[in-house]
C-alpha positions in Angstrom: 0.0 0.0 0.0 2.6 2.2 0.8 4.3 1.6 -2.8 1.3 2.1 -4.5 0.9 5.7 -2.4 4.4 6.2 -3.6 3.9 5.2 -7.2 -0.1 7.1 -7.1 -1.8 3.6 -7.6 -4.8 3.0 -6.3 -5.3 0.0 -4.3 -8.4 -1.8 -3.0 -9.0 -2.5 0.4 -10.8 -5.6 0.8 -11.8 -6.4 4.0 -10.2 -6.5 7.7 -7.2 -7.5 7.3 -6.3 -5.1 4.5 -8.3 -2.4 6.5 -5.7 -3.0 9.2 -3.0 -2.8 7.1 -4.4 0.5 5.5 -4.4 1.9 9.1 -0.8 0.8 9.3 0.2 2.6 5.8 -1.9 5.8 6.8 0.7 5.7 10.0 3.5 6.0 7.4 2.4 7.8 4.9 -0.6 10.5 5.3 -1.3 10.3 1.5 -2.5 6.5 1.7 -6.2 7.2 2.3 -6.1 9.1 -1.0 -5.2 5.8 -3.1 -7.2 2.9 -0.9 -10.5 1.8 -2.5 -12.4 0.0 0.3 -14.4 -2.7 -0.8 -16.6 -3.8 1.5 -17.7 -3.5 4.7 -16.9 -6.9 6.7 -18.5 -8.5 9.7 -15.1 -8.0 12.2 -15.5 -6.0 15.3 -12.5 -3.8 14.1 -13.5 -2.9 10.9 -15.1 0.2 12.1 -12.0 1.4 13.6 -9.5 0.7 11.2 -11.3 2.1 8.4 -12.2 5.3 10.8 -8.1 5.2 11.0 -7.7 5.4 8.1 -10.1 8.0 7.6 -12.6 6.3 5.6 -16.0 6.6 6.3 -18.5 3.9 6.1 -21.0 5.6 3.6 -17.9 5.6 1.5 -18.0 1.9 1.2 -19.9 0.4 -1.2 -20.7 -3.6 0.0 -22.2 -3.8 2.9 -22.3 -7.9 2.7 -21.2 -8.9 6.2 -18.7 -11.1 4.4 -15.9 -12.7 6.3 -15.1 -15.6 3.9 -10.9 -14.2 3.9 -10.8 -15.3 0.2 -10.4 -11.9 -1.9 -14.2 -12.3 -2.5 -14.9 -8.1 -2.1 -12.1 -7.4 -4.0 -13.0 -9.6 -7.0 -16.7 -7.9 -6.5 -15.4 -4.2 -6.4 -13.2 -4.5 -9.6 -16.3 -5.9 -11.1 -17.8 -2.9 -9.9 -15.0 -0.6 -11.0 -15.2 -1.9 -14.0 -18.9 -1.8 -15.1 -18.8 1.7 -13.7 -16.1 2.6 -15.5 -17.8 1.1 -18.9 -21.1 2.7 -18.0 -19.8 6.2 -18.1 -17.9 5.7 -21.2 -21.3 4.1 -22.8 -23.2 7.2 -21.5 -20.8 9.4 -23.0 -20.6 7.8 -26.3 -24.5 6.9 -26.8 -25.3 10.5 -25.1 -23.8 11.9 -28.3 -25.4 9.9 -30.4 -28.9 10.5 -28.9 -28.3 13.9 -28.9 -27.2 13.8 -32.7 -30.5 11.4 -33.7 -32.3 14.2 -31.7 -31.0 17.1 -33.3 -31.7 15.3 -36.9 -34.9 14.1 -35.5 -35.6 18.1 -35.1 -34.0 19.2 -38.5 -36.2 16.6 -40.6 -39.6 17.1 -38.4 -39.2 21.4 -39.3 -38.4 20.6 -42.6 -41.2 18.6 -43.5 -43.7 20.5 -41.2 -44.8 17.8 -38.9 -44.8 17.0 -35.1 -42.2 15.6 -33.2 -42.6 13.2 -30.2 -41.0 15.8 -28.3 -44.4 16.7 -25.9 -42.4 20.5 -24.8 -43.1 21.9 -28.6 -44.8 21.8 -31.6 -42.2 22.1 -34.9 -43.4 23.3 -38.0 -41.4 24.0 -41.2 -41.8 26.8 -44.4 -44.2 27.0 -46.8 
């Protein structure tokens, strides 16, 4: 963790044991928080504390599955997560364009041939 804060990787923190260990790298270097990912919220008593350490709070993490299986389980889950969010945005961005264009020539073809569009805000009408 701390050569990941040194290098500006982020890292996820998945669970307890890694919480702890974040605690530890915030100890040694203040920047840590900045680069941890928490991935879930586990069942431990301590998991409260060393993510509160580590100034991370709990509405910032995103499982809150009570998992305790110790098997990498919330980190396989949060890349998932990264990842789909990560696609979803560049989607939004790309079909968002393209809506916005099909509107747009939607709204140039409807005024030039005088009729309504399924927009329910305005009427468009074209020349003649």
């Amino acid at each position: 963790m701390v050569a990941c804060t040194d290098l500006h990787i982020p890292f996820v923190i998945d669970g307890y044991i890694t919480a702890v260990a974040m605690a530890c790298a915030t100890q040694m270097n203040g920047e840590a928080p900045l680069y941890g990912i928490p991935s879930h919220y586990s069942r431990e008593v301590g998991m409260a504390a060393a993510l509160a350490y580590a100034n991370i709070r709990l509405d910032e993490v995103p499982i809150h599955g009570q998992m305790a299986l110790g098997e990498g389980t919330g980190a396989v889950l949060m890349v998932q997560l990264l990842k789909n969010s990560t696609l979803c945005l560049y989607e939004y961005r790309y079909y968002g364009g393209i809506i916005r264009k099909i509107k747009f020539v939607t709204f140039v073809l409807c005024f030039v041939k005088g009729e309504k569009t399924n927009d329910t805000r305005s009427i468009r009408y074209g020349g003649n």
